[in-house]
C-alpha positions as CSV (number, residue, x, y, z in Angstrom):
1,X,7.4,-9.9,-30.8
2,X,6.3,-7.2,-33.3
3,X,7.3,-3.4,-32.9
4,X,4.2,-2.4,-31.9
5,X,4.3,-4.3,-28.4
6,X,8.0,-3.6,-27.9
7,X,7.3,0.1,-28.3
8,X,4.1,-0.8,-26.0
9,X,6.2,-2.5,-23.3
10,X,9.2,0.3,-23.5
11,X,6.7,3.3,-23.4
12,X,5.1,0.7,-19.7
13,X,8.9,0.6,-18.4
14,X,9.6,4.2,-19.1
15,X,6.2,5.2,-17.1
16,X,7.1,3.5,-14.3
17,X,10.4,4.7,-14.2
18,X,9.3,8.3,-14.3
19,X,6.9,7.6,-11.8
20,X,9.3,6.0,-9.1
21,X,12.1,8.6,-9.9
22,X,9.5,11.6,-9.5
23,X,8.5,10.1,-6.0
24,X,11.9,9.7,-5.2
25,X,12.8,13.5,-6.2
26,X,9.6,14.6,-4.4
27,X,10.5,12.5,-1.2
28,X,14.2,14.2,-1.5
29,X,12.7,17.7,-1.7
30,X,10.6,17.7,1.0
31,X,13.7,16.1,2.9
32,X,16.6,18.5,2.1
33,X,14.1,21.3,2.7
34,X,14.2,20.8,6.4
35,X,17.0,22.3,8.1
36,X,16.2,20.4,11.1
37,X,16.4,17.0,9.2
38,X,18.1,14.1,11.7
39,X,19.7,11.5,10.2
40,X,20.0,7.8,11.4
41,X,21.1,4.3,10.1
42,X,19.8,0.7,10.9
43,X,18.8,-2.6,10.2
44,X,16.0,-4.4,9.6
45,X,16.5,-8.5,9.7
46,X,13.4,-10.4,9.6
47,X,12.5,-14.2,9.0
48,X,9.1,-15.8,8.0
49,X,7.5,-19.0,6.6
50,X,4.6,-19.3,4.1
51,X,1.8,-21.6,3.6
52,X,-0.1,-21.8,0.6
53,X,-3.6,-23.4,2.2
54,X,-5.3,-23.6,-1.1
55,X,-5.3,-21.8,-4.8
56,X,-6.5,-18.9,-3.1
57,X,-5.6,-18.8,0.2
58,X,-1.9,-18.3,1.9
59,X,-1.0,-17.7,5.4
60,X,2.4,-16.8,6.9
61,X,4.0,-15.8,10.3
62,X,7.3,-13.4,10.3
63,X,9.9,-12.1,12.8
64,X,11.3,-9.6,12.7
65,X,14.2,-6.8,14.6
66,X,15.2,-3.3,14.0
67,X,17.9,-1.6,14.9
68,X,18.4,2.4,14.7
69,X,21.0,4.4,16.3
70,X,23.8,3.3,13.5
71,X,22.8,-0.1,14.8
72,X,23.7,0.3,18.3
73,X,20.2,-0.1,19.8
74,X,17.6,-2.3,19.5
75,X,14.6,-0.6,18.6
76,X,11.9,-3.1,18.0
77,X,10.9,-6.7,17.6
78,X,7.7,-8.2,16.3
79,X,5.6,-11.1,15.6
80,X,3.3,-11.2,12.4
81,X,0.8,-13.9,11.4
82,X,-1.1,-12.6,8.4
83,X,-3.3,-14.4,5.7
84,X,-4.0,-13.3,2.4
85,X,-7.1,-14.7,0.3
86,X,-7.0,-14.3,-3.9
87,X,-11.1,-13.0,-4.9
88,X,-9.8,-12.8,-8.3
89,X,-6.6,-13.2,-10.6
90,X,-5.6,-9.6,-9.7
91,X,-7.0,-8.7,-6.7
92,X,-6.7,-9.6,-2.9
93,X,-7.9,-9.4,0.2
94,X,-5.7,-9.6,3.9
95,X,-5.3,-9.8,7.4
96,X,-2.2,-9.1,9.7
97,X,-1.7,-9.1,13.1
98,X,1.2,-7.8,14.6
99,X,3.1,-7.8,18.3
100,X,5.5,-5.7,18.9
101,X,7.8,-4.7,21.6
102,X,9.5,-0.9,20.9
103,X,11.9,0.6,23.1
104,X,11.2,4.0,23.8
105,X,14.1,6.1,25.6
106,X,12.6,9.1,27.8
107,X,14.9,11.3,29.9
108,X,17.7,8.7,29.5
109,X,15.5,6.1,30.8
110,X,14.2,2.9,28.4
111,X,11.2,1.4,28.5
112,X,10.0,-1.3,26.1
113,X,6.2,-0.9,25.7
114,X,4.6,-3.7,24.1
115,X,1.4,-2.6,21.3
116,X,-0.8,-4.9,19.4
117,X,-1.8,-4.1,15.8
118,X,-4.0,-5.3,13.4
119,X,-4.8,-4.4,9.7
120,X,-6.9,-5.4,6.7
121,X,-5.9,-4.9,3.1
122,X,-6.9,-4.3,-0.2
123,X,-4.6,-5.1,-3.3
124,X,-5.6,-4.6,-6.9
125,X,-2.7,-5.5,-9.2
126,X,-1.8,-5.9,-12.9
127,X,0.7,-7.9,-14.5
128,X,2.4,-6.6,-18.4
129,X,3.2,-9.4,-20.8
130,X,4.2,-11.7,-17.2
131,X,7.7,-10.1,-16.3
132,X,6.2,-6.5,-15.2
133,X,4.1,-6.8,-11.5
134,X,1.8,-3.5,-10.4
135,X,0.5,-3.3,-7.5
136,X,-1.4,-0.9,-5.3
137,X,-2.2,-1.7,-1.5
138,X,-4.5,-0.2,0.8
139,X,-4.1,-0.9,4.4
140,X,-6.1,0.2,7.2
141,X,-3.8,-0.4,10.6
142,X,-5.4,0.0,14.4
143,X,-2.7,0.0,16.5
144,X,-3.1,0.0,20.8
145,X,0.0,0.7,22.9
146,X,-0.4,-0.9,25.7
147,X,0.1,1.8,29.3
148,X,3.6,0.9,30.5
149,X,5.2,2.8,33.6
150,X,4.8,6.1,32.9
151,X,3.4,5.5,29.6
152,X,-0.3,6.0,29.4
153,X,-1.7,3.9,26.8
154,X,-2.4,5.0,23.1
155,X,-4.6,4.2,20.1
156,X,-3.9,4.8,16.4
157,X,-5.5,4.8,13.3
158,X,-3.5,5.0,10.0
159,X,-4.6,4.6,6.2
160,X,-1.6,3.2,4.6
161,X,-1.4,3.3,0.6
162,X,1.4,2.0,-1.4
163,X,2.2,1.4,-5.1
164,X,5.1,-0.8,-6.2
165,X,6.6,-2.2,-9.3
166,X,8.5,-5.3,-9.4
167,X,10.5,-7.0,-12.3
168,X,10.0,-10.7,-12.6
169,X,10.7,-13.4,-15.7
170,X,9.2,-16.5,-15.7
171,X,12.4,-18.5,-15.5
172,X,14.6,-16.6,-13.6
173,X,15.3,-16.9,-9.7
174,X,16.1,-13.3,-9.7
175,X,13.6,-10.3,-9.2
176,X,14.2,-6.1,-8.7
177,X,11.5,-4.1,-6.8
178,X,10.7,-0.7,-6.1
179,X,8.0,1.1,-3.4
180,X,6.8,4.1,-2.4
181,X,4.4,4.0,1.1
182,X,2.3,7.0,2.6
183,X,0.8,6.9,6.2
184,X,-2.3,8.8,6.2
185,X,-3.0,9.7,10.4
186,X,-6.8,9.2,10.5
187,X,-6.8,10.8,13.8
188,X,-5.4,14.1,12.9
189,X,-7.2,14.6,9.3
190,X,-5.3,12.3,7.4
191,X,-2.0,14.1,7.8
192,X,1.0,12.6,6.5
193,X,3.8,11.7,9.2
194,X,5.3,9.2,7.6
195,X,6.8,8.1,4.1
196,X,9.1,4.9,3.0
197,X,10.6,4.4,-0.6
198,X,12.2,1.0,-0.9
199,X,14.1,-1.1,-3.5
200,X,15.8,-3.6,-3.6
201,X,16.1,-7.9,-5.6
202,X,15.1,-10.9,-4.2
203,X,16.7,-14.8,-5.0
204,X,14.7,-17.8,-5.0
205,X,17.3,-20.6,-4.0
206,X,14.6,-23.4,-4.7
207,X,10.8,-23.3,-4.3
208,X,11.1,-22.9,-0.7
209,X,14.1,-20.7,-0.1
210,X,14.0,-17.2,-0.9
211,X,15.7,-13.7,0.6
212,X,15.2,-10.2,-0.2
213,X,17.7,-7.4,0.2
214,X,16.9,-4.0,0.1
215,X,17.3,-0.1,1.0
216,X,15.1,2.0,2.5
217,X,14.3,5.2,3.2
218,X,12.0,6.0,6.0
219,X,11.0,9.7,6.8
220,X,8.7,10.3,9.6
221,X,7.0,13.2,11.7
222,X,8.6,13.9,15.2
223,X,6.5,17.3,16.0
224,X,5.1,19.3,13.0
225,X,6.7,18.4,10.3
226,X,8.5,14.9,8.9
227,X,12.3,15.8,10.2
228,X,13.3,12.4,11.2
229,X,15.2,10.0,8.1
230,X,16.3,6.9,8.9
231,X,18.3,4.9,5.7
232,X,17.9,1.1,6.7
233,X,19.1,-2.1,5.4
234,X,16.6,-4.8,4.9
235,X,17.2,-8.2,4.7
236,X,14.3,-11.1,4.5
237,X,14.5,-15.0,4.5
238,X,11.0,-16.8,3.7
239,X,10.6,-20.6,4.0
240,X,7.5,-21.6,1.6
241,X,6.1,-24.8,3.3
């Protein structure tokens, strides 16, 4: 490798870094800037399997649970079939549905109100010299909660965008990733209520056994303001078939 593509590559790295870390310091800002700020802790275990239909065309279904409440109560489940089609070398197209069950707690009474969701996305990505993956996804998500009990039913429609880096040779099993997420309310102006910065490494096992585990950082809007942080752990298991 001549100098001039190291000092290429190292200037990439250094970008990137300075971008995540500015989002980070940004995120923690906004964050430690509201004196109202509740804290909570959970985790987040899901498990999935992936098809890959043709060159261009992958489908998977995933399961997941969340727990919140320093892992003390169950706060969601869900069931995810999504599909993604390759239109070119670095860009994509998908589809997700989603089922979830939430448990809402309401004047000390729970209530678990199912909501279906669906979303479409667009991902433009860009590889540097094969060991440096950029991405940037754009997700439109519709999602109907369905009336339950007291609970009249609700409609939602969010424009999701998210950029993230991940670190991947060729012949190693290992991989590092970062993300930053920004949920744009389309029904309120495209406000922000809610914001996720993730990282985290992944093992491949062998061609079809892989996990991820990672830390997030989920801040979301209760009233007028995002006041509500939730640290989770996340751990994935993917079966490629």
């Amino acid at each position: 490798m001549d100098k001039e593509k190291a000092k290429r590559i190292i200037k990439i790295y250094n970008w990137v870094r300075f971008i995540i870390l500015a989002v980070f310091l940004a995120f923690l800002f906004v964050t430690l800037s509201k004196a109202q700020t509740t804290h909570d802790f959970g985790v987040w275990i899901s498990v999935g399997a992936e098809k890959k239909l043709s060159a261009d065309w992958s489908a998977g279904i995933v399961t997941e649970l969340r727990t919140k409440h320093r892992r003390e109560y169950i706060d969601r489940w869900k069931l995810e079939i999504h599909s993604m089609y390759g239109i070119h070398q670095h860009f994509k197209l998908g589809a997700v549905y989603e089922f979830h069950i939430k448990n809402q707690t309401t004047d000390g009474e729970t209530v678990s109100l199912p909501y279906h969701r669906f979303m479409t996305d667009i991902v433009p990505s860009m590889s540097v010299n094969g060991w440096l993956h950029l991405s940037l996804r754009e997700r439109y998500q519709y999602t109907y909660m369905m009336a339950r009990h007291d609970v009249d039913a609700r409609h939602e429609h969010h424009l999701r965008s998210r950029i993230k880096a991940v670190i991947a040779k060729a012949q190693s099993k290992w991989e590092s990733f970062a993300s930053a997420e920004v949920y744009n309310n389309m029904g309120e102006r495209f406000s922000i209520d809610e914001i996720r910065l993730a990282a985290g490494t992944g093992y491949r096992f062998s061609p079809r056994h892989s996990v991820n585990i990672g830390y997030m950082l989920n801040l979301k809007k209760s009233t007028d303001s995002p006041d509500k942080m939730l640290h989770a752990l996340t751990t994935e298991y993917f079966y490629n078939l």
